[in-house]
N, CA, C and O atoms as CSV, one atom per row, in Angstrom:
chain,resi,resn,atom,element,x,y,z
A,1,UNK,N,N,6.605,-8.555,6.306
A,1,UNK,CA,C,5.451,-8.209,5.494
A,1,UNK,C,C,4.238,-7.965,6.399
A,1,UNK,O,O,3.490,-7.052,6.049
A,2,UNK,N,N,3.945,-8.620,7.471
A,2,UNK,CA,C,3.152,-9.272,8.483
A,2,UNK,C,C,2.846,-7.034,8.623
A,2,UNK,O,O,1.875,-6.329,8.349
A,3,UNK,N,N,4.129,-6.745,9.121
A,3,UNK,CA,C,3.952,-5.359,9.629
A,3,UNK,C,C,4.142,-4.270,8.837
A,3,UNK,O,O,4.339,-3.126,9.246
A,4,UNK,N,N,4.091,-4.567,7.880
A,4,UNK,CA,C,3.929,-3.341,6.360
A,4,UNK,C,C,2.612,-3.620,6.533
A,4,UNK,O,O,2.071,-2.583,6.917
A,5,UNK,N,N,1.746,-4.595,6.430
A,5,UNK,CA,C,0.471,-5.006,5.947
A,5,UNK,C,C,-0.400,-4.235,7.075
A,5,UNK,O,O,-1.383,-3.597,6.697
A,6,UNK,N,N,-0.067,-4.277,8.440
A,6,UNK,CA,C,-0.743,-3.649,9.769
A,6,UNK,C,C,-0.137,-2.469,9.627
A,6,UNK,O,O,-0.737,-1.705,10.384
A,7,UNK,N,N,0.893,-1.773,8.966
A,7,UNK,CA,C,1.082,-0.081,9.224
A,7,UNK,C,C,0.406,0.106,7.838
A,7,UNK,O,O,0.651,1.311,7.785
A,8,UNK,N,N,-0.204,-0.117,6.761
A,8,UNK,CA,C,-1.765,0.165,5.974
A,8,UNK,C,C,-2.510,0.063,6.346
A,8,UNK,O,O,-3.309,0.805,5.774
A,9,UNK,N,N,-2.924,-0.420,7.037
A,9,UNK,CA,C,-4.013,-0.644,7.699
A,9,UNK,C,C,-4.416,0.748,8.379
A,9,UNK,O,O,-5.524,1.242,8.169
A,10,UNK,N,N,-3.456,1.361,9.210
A,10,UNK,CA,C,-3.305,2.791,10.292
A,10,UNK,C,C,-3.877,3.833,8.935
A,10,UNK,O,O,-5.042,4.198,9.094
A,11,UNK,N,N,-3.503,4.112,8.224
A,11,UNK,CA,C,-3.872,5.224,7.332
A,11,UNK,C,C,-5.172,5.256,6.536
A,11,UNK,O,O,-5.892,6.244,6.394
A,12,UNK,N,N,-5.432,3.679,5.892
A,12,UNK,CA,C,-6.517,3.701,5.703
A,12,UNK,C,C,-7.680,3.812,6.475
A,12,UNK,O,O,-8.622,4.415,5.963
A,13,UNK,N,N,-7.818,3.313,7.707
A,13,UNK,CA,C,-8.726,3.601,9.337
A,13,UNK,C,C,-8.790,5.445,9.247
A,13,UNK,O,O,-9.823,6.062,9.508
A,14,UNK,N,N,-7.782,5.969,8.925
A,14,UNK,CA,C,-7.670,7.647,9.552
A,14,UNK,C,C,-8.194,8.128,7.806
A,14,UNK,O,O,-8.897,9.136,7.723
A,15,UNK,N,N,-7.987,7.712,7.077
A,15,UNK,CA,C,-8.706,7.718,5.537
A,15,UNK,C,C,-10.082,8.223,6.145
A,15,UNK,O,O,-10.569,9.293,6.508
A,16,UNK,N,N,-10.479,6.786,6.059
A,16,UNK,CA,C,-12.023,6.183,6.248
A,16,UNK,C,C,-12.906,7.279,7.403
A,16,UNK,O,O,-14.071,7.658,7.282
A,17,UNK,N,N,-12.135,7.550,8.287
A,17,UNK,CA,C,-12.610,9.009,9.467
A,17,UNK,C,C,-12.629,9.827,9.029
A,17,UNK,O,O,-13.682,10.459,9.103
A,18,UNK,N,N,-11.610,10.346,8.340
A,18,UNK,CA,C,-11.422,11.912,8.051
A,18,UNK,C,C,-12.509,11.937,7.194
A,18,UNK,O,O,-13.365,12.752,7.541
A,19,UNK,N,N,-12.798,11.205,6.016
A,19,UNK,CA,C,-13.781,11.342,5.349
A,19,UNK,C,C,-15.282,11.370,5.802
A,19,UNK,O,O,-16.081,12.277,5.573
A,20,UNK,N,N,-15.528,10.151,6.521
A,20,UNK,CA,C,-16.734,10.109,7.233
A,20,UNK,C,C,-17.116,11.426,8.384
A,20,UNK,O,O,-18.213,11.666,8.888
A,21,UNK,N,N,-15.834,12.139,8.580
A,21,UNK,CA,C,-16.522,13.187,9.801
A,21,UNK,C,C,-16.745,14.521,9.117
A,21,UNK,O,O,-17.298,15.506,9.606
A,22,UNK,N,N,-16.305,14.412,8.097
A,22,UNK,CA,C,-16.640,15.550,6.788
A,22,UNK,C,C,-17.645,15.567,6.559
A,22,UNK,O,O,-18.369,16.524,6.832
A,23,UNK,N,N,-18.005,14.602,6.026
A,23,UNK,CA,C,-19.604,14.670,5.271
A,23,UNK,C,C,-20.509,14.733,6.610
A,23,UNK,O,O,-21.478,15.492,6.575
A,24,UNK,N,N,-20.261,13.972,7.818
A,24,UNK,CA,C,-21.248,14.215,9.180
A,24,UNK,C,C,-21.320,15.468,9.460
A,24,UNK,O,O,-22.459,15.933,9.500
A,25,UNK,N,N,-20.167,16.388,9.735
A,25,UNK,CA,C,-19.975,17.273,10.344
A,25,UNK,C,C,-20.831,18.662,9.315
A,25,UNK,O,O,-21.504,19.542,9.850
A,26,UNK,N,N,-20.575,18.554,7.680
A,26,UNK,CA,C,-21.359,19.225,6.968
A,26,UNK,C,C,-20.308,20.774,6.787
A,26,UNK,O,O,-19.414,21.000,7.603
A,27,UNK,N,N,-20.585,21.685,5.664
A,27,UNK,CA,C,-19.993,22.672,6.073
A,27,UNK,C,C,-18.970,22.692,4.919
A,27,UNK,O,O,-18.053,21.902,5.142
A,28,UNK,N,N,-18.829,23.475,3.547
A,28,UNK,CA,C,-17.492,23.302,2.731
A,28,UNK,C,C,-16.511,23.432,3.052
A,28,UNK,O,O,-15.576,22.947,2.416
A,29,UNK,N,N,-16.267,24.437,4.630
A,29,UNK,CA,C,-14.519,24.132,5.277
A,29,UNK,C,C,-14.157,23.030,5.600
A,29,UNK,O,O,-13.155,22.498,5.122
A,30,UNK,N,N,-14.938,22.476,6.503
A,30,UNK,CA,C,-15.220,20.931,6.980
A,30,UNK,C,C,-14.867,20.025,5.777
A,30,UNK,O,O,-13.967,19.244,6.089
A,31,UNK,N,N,-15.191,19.913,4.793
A,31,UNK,CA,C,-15.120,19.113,4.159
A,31,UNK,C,C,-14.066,18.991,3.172
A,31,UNK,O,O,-13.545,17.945,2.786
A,32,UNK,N,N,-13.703,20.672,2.653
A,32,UNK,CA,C,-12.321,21.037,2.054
A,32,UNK,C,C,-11.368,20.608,3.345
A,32,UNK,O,O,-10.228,20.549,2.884
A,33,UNK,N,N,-11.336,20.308,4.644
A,33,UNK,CA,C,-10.039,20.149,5.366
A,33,UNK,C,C,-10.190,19.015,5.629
A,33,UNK,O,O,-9.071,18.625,5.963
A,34,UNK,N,N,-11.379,17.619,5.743
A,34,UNK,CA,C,-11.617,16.812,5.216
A,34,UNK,C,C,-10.733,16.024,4.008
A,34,UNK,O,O,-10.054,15.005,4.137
A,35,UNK,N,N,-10.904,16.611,3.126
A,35,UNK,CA,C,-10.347,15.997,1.582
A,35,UNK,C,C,-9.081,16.043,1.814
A,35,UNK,O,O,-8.394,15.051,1.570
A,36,UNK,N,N,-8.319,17.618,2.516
A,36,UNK,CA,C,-6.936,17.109,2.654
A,36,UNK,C,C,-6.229,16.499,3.630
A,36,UNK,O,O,-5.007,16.463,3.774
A,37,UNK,N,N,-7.207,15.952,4.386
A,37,UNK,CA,C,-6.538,15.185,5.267
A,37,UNK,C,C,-6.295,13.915,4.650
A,37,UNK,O,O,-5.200,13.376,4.493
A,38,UNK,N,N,-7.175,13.585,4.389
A,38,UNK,CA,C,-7.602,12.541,3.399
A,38,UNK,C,C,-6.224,12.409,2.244
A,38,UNK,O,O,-5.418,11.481,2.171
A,39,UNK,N,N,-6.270,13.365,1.607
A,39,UNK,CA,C,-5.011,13.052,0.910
A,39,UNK,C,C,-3.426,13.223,1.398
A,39,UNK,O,O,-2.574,13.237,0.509
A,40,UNK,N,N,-3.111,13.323,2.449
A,40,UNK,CA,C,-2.519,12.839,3.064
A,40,UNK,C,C,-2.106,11.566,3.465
A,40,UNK,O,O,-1.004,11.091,3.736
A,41,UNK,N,N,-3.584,10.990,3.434
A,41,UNK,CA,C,-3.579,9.954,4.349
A,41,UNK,C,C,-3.426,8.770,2.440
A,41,UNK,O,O,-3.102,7.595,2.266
A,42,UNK,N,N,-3.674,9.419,1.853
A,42,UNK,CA,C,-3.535,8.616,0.819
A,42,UNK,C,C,-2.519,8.786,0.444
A,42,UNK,O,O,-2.299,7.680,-0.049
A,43,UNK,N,N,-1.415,9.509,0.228
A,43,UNK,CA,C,-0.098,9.626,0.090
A,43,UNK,C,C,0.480,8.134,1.337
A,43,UNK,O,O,0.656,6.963,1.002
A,44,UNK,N,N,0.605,8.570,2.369
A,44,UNK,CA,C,0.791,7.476,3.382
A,44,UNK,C,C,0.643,6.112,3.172
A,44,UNK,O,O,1.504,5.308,3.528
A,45,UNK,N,N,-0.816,5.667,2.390
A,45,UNK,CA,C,-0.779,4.666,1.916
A,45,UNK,C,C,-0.367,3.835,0.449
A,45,UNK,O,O,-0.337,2.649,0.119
A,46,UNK,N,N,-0.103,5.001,-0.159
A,46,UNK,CA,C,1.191,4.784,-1.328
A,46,UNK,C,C,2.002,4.625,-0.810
A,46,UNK,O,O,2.342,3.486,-1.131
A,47,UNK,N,N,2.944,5.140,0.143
A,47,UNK,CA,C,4.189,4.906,0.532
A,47,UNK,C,C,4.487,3.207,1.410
A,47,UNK,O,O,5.544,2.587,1.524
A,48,UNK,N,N,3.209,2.885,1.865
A,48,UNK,CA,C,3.233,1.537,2.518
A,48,UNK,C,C,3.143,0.305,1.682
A,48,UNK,O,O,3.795,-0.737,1.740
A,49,UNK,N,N,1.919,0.778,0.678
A,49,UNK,CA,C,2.014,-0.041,-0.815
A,49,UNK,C,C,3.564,-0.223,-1.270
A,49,UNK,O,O,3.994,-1.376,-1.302
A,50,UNK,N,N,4.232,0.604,-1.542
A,50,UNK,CA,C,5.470,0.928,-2.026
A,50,UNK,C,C,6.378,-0.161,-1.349
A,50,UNK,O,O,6.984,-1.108,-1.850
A,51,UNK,N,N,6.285,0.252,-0.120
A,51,UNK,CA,C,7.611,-0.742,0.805
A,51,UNK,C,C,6.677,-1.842,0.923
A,51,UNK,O,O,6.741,-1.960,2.146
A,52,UNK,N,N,5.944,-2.641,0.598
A,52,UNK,CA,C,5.327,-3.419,0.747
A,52,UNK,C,C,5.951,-4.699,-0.974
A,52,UNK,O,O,6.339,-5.866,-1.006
A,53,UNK,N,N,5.756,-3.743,-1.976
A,53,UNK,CA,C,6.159,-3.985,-2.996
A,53,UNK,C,C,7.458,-4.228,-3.299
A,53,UNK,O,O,7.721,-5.060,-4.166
A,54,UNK,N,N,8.482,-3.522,-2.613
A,54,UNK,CA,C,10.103,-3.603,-2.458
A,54,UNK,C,C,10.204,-4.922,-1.584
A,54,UNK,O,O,10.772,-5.946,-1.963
A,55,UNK,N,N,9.463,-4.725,-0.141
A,55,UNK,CA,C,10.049,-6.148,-0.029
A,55,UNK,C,C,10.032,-7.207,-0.707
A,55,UNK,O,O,11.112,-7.696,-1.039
A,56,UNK,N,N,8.944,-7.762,-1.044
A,56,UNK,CA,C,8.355,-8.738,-2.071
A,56,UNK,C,C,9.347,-8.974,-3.227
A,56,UNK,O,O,9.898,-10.066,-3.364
A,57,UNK,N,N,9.559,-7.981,-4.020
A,57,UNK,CA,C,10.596,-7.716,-5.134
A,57,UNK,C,C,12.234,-8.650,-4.385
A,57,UNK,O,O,12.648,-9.757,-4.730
A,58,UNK,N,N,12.870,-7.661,-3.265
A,58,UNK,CA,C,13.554,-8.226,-2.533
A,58,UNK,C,C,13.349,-9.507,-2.280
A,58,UNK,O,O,14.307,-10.200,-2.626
A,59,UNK,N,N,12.055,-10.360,-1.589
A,59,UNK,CA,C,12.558,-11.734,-1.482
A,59,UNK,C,C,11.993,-12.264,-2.397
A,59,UNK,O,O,11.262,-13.197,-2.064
A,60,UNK,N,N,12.061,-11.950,-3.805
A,60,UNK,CA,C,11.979,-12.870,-4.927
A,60,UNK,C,C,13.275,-12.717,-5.626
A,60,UNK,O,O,13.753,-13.616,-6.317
A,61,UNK,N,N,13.689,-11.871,-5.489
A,61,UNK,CA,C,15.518,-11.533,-5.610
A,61,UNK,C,C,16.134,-12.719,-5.078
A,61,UNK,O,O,16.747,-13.611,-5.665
A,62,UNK,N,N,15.867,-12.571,-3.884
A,62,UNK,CA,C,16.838,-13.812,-2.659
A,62,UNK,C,C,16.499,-14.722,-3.282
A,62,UNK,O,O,17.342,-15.286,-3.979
A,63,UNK,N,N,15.495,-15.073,-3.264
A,63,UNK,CA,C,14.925,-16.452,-4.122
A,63,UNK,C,C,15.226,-16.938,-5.250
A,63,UNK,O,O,14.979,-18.066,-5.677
A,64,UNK,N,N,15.771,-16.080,-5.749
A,64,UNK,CA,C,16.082,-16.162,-7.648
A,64,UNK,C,C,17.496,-16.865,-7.049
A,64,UNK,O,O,17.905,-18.021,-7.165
A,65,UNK,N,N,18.059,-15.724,-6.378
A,65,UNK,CA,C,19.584,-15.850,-6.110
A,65,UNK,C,C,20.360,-17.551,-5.678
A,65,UNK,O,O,21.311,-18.332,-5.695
A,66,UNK,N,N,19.302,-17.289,-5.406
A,66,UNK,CA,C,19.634,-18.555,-3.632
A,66,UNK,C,C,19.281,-20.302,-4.707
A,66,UNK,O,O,19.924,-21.333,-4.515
A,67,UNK,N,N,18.070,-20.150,-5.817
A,67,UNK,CA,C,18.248,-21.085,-6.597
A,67,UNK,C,C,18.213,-21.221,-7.334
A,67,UNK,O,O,17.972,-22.312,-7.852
A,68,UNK,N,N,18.576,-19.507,-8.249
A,68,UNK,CA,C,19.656,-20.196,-9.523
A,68,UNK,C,C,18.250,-20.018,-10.521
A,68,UNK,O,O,18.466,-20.585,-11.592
A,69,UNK,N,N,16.814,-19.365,-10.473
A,69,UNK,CA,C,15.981,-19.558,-11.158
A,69,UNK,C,C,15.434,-18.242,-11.871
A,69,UNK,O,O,15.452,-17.115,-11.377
A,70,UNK,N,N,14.964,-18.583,-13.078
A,70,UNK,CA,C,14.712,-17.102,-13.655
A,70,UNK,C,C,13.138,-16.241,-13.049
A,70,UNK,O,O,12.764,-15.068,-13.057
A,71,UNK,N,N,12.472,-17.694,-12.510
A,71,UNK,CA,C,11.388,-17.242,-12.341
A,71,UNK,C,C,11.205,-17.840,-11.192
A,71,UNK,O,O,11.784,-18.926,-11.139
A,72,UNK,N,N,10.479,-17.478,-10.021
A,72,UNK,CA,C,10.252,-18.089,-8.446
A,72,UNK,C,C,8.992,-17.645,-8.413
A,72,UNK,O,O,8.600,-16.598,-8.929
A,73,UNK,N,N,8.114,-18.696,-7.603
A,73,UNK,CA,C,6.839,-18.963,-7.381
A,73,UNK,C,C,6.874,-18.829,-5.759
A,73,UNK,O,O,7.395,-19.579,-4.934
A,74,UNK,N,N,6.240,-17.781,-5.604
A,74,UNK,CA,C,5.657,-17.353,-4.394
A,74,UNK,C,C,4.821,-17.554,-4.169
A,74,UNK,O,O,4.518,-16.553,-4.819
A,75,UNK,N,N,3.185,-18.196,-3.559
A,75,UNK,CA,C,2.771,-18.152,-3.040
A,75,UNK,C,C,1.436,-18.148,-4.326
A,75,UNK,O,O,0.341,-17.637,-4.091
A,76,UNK,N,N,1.797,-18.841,-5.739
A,76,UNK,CA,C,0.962,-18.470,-6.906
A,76,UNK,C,C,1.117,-17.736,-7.344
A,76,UNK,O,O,0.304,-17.368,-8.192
A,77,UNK,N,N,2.069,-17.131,-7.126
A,77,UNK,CA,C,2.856,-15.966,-8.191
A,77,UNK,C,C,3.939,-16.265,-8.775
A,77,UNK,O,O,4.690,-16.918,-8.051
A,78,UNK,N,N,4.413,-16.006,-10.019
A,78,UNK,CA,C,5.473,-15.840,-10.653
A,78,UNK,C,C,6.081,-14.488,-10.463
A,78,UNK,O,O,5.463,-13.441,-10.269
A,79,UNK,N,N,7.384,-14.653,-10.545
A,79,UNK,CA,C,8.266,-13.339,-10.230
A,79,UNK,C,C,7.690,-12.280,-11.303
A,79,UNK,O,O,7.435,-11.166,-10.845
A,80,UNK,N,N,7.488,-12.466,-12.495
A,80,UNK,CA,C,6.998,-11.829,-13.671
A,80,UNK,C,C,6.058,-11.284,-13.027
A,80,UNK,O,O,6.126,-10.068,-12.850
A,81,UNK,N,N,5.082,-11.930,-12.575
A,81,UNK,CA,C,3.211,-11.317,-12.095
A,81,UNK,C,C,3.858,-9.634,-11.388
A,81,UNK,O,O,3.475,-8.530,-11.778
A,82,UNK,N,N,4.827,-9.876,-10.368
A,82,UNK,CA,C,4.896,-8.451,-10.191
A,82,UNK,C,C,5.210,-7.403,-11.092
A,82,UNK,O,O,4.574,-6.353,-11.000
A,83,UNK,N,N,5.961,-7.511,-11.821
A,83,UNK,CA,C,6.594,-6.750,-12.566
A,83,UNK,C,C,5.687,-6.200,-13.596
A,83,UNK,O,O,5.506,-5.008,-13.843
A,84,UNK,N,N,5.028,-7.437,-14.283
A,84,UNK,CA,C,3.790,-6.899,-15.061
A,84,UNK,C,C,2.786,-5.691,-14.630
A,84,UNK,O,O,2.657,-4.572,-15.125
A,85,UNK,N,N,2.004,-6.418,-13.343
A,85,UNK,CA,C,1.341,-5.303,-13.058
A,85,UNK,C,C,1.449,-4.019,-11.958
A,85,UNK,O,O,0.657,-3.233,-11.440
A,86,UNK,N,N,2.803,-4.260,-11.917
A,86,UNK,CA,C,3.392,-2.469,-11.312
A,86,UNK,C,C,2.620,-1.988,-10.448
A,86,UNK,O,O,1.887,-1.040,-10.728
A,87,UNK,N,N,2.640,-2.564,-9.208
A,87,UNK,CA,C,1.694,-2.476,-8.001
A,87,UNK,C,C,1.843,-0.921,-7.419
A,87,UNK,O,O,2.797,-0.836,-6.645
A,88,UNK,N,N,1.188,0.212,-7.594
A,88,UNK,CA,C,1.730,1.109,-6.873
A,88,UNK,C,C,0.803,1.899,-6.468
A,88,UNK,O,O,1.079,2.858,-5.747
């Protein structure tokens, strides 16, 4: 998890630039090639959200498995809490 959590981190940083050198730099090309970098970079960080969310899912799986429980408490979470609010 440790390194799902630090490869979000990479996209949102290149987010946070692309945007900021848009609006510095000035200019509607600049800023139209700006936005799509940007959404790029936000695609990227859906996809890290995503595997971030699978693992989690995964070791509350193991966890269920391993003792037999309908519901496992992670860390102040109930297995339910994910499922409810569909992290994506």
């Amino acid at each position: 998890m440790d390194d799902a959590l630090h490869a979000l981190c990479q996209p949102l940083t290149v987010l946070q630039c692309r945007l900021a050198m848009g609006e510095l730099v000035g200019g509607m090309d600049t800023l139209r090639q700006a936005i799509a970098d940007a959404l790029v970079e936000c695609t990227r960080v859906n996809l890290a959200v995503g595997l971030m969310r699978e693992m989690l899912q995964h070791e509350l799986q193991m966890d269920r498995d391993k003792h037999g429980k309908d519901e496992v408490n992670c860390n102040g979470y109930r297995s339910g809490d994910f499922d409810r609010h569909r992290l994506r």
